[in-house]
N, C-alpha and C positions, 0 to 999 in steps of 0.2 A: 375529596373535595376537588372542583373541578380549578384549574385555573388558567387565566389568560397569557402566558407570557410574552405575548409580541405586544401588550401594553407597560412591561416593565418600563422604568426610563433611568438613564445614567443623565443626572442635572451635568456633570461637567461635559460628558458627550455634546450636549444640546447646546453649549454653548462656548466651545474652546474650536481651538485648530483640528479635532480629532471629526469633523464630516468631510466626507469627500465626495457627496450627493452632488448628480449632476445641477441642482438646484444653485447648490452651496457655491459649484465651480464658475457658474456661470455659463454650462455646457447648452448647447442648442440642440432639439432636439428631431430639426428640420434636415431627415437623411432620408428624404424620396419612401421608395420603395423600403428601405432599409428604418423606418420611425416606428419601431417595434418598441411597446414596454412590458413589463413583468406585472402579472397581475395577479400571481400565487406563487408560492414555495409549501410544497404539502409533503409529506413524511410518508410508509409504511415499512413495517421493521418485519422482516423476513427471519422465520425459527429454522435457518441452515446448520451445519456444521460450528456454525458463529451465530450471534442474532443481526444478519445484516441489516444496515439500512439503510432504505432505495430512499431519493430524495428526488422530487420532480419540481421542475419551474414552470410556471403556465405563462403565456402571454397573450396578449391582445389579437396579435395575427393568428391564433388557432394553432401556433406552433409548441411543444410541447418539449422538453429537453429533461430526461432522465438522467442523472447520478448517483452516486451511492458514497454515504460515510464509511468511516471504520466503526467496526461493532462496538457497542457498549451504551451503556444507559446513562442518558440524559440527552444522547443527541438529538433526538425528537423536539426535544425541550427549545434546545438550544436553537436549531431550527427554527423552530415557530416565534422564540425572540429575535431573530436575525430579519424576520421577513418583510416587518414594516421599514425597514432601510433598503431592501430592493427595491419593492414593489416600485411602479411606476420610471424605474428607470430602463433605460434599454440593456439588454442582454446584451451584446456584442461586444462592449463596452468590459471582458473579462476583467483585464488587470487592475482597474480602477476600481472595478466592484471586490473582486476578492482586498485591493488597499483598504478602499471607505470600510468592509466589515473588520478585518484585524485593527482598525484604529476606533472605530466605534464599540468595538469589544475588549479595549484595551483595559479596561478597570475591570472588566469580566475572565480576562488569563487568557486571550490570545496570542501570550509569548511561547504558548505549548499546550499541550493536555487538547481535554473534547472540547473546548472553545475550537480550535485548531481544523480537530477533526470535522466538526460542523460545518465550518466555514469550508473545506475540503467537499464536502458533497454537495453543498450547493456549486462549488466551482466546475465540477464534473458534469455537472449535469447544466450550466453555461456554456459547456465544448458544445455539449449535445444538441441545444437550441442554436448556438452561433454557425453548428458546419449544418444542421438543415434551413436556418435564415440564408444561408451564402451557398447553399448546394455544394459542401467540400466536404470534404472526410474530417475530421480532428486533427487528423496528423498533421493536415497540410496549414492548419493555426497557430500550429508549432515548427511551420519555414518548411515543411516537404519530407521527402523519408526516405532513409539511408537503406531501408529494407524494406523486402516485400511479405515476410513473415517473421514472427517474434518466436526464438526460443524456449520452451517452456521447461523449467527444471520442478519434477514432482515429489512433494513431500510426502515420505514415505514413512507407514506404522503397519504394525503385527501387534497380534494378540499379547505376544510376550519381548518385548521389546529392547529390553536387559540380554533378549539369548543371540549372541553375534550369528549363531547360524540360524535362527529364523529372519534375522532381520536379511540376510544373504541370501536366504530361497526369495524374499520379498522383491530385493534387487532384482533378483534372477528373473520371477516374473513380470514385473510392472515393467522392462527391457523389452522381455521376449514377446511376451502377449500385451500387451497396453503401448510399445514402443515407444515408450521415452528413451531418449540419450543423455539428461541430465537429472541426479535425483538428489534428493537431502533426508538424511537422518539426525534423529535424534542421540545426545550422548549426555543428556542430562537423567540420566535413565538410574532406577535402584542397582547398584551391582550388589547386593548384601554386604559389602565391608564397610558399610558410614558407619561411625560412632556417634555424630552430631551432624543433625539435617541444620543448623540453624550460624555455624562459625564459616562456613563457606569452603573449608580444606580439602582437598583429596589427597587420602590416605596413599599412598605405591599402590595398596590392591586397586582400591581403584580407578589408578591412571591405566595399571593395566587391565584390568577391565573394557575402559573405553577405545583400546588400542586392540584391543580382541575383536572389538565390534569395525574399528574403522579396517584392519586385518580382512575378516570373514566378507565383510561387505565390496573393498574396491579389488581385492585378490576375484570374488566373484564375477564381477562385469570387465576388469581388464579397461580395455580400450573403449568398449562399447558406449561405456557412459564415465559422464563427470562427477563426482558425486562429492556432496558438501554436507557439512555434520554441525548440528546446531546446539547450542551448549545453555539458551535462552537466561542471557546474563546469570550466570551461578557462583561461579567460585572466585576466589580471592586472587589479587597478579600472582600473589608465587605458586599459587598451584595454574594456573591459567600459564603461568611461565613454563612448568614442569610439562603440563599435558601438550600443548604445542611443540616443545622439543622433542618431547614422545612420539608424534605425530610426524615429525619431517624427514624420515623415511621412508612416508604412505604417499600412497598420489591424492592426496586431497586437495578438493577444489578450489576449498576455503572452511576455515573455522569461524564460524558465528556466534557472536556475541558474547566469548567466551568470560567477562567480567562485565556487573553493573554498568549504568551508561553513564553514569550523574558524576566521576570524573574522569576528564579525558587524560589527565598528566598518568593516571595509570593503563590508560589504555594505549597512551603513545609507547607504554614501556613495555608491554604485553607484545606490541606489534611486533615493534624494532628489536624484539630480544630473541625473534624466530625466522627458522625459513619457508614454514608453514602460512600461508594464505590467509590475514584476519578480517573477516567481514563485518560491519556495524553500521548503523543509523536507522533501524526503526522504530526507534524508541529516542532521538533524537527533531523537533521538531522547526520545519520552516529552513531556508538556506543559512538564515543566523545560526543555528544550531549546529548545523556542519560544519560551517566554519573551522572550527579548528583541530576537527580531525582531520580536515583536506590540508591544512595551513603545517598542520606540525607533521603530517605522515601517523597518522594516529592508527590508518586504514591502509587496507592493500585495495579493497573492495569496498566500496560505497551502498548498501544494502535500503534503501529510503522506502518507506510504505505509501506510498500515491494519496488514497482519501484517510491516510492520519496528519502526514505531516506538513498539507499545504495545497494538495490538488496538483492538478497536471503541470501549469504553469509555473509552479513551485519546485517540482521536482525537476522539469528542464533548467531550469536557473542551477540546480542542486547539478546536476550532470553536468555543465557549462563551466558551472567552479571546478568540479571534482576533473577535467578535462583537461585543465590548466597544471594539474598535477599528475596527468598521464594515470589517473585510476578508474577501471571502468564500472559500469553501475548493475547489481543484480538488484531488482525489485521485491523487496519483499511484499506479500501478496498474500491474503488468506478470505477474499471476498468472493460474491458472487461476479456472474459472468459479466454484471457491469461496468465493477470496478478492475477488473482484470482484463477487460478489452481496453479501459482508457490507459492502465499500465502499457497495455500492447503499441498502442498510439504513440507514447512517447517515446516508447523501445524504440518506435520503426523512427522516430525523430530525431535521434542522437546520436552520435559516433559509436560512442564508449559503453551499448550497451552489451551485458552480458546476458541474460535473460528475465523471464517472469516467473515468479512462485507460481504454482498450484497446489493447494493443500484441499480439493475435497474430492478428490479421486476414489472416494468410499462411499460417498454419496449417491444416491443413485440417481435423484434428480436435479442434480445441481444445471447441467445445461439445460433440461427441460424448462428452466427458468426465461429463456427467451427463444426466440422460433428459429434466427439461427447458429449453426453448427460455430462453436466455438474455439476448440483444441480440436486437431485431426493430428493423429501420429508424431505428438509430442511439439507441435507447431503451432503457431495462432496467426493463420494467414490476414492480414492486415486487408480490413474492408474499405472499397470506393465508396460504398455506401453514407451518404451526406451524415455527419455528426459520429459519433459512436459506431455506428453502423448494428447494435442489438435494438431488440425492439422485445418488450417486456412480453412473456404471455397471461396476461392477467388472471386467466383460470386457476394457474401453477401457485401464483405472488398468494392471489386470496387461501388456498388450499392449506399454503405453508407457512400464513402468516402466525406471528406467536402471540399468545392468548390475549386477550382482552384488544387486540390491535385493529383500526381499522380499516378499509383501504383506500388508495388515493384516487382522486376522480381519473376518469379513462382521458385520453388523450383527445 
């Protein structure tokens, strides 16, 4: 059954403190040249490595701005109920519009989760319209840029991913032939000694198990590359205690998210009880959320995912705090080339960054996804090109779009 949800309605929305509609403010919307409104927000979900989804904003002046959610279903949804609160306002207007939707979506769970992420891809794709309205690149939305190309660190897989020397011939490769200098593995991997997938413990075998793999892997590239090992919230503090002390021997970049996220009083204790590198916040949403892993030293590394936890604008706020505590920020990242260029944007806008994830380096058309060249030789040279600077190729979008999905009108 088919259903409309940009005519849902929240009764207290409509009539408390919670609209920030230029109507509501009393804003004018007599800006010459610049009297641009929004007159769609339309969806299509890409069947990548992830199910991404591209999120476009249409306006009045023929101008067009592309962004992208983080993967997962309902955002489609959520979209299409967010739309009738843009529409008719102007684009330009970012901070105010990403405020008016997390307060208008505040009975809907805009303090985190795909409320969040929704409201993130419309905001990306606002950069997009705002730096082709104004003929500026994105970066320069977020005050200019400290670089002229973004780091790229690749997340790296093998067939058998448990075996420390295949994961080491991987490094080897994706180094020598693909030329990255910073890479990440997994170490949330089967070693065969679990007794119980479900109490969170690592047994001795396998702490040494994962100390095999981080072993075979940074003994392999040496100096060559950085490389960071990803634990995707698993184990309990005292074994997250145990493996980290195991690890500060190794030259490791950072350990990632080596315990759940939902309390921080255990992860300030995970942190501060090593000399090993702890990385965390993608799974943490919006600058309130960080809070107080930046506040208490929770993090060594501030890790934020761009279109889950708030959009571009969000995450510079997130870097600005995390700055104040001298921690710099690696982006986590598992999107297409659109949402990975506006991570790029922000890279090149902030002092404190470290790099940008790539995770579909196995893909084989993931850059074919827009016309230009994305990553070269483990870099993402930062485009003059107005907004975003990628431009969709629509052929690619419809080819690989995921089943029953439609696609968005052309620019």
């Amino acid at each position: 059954m088919s259903r409309d949800y940009g005519s849902l309605h929240d009764p207290n929305a409509e009539y408390t403190m919670r609209d920030l509609s230029s109507a509501t403010m009393g804003l004018s919307n007599d800006r010459g040249a610049r009297d641009v409104e929004i007159t769609d927000v339309q969806t299509t979900m890409v069947d990548g490595n992830f199910p991404w989804t591209l999120v476009r904003v249409y306006t009045d002046a023929g101008v067009v701005g592309t962004g992208e959610a983080y993967w997962g279903a309902g955002v489609p949804e959520l979209v299409e109920r967010m739309t009738p609160f843009v529409v008719g306002e102007n684009p330009l207007d970012i901070d105010r519009l990403f405020e008016h939707l997390v307060q208008k979506m505040s009975g809907e769970g805009s303090i985190g989760g795909v409320t969040v992420t929704a409201i993130s891809g419309i905001e990306l794709a606002l950069h997009d319209v705002a730096g082709k309205l104004l003929d500026v690149p994105a970066y320069q939305l977020l005050g200019g840029k400290y670089r002229d190309e973004m780091r790229v660190y690749c997340d790296c897989h093998t067939a058998d991913e448990a075996d420390p020397e295949a994961c080491a011939d991987e490094a080897e490769r994706v180094v020598e032939e693909l030329g990255y200098d910073a890479l990440k593995f997994d170490l949330d991997v089967p070693s065969g000694h679990e007794k119980d997938r479900a109490n969170r413990h690592l047994r001795n075998p396998e702490i040494e198990h994962k100390v095999a793999i981080v072993e075979a892997v940074t003994e392999r590239v040496g100096d060559r590359a950085d490389v960071s090992f990803d634990c995707h919230w698993t184990f309990s503090g005292g074994s997250a205690k145990r493996l980290a002390h195991a690890l500060e021997d190794y030259d490791v970049w950072w350990l990632e998210d080596p315990v759940p996220p939902e309390n921080h009083d255990v992860q300030r204790e995970v942190t501060q009880s090593t000399t090993t590198p702890i990385a965390v916040g993608e799974n943490v949403y919006r600058k309130h959320g960080q809070r107080r892993l930046l506040e208490e030293q929770a993090c060594d590394i501030v890790a934020p995912d761009l279109p889950k936890v708030g959009g571009m604008r969000e995450t510079r706020k997130i870097a600005d705090m995390a700055d104040t505590y001298y921690v710099p920020v690696a982006m986590h990242n598992v999107a297409s080339p659109v949402a990975t260029m506006a991570s790029a944007h922000v890279g090149a806008a902030i002092p404190n960054a470290l790099a940008v994830e790539y995770h579909s380096y196995q893909l084989g058309w993931w850059e074919d996804l827009v016309e230009e060249t994305v990553i070269e030789d483990g870099y993402i040279e930062i485009p003059e090109k107005p907004g975003l600077g990628v431009t969709l190729d629509m052929d690619v979008v419809e080819e690989n779009m995921v089943e029953g999905e439609s696609l968005f009108d052309e620019a």
